[in-house]
N, C-alpha and C positions, 0 to 999 in steps of 0.2 A: 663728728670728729673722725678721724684718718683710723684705721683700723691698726695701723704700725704704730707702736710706741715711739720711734722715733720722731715719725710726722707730726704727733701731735705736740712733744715735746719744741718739737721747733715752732707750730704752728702758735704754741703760746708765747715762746720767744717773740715771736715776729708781733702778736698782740701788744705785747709787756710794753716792746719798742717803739710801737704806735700811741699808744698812751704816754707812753714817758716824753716822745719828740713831740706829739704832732704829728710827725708825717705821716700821714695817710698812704705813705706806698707797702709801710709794713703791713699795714693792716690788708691793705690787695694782695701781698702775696699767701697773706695767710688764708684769703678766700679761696684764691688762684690752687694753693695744695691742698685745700677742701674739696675744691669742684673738681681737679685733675682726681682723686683719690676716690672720693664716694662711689663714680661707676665700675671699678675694680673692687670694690669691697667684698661683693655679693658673688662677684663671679668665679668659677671655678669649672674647668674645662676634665674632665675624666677621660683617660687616652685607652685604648683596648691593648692587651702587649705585644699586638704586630703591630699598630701604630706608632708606640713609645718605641719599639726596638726602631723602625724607622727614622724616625727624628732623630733617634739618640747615635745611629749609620750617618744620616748627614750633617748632624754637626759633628763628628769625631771626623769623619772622612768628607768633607765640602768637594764637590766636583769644581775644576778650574772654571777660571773666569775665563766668557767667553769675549772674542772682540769687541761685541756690541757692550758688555757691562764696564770693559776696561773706556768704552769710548764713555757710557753716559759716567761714570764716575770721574772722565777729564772734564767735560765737561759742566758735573755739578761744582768742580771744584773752582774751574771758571767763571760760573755764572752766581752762585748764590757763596753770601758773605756770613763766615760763623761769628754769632758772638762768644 
């Protein structure tokens, strides 16, 4: 089971739903946020404080986009389709 109270909340939703209809797709998603979830459970990354002060530098202050990220970000927007 999903380590977030939420997940697992849903993930029985999504059970209850498959049981109630039939469709077997609830039941896949509820496998689908099992198996997305479980390898995140366990892990946990411990950062040193010049590392964390780092990270926490670039994401408050992100350096610009250069040509080339503005180019591949046209064209990811070109090429693949969001659902």
């Amino acid at each position: 089971m999903p380590s977030h109270p939420t997940m697992g909340i849903l993930q029985r939703a999504l059970r209850k739903a498959a049981e109630e209809t039939g469709n077997q797709d609830f039941a896949r998603q509820a496998d689908e946020i099992e198996a997305r979830a479980t390898p995140l459970s366990d892990e946990r990354t411990v950062l040193q404080p010049m590392d964390r002060a780092a990270i926490t530098e670039a994401l408050d202050n992100p350096p610009q986009a250069t040509e080339r990220l503005k180019a591949a970000v046209e064209r990811h927007g070109k090429t693949i389709i969001s659902r």
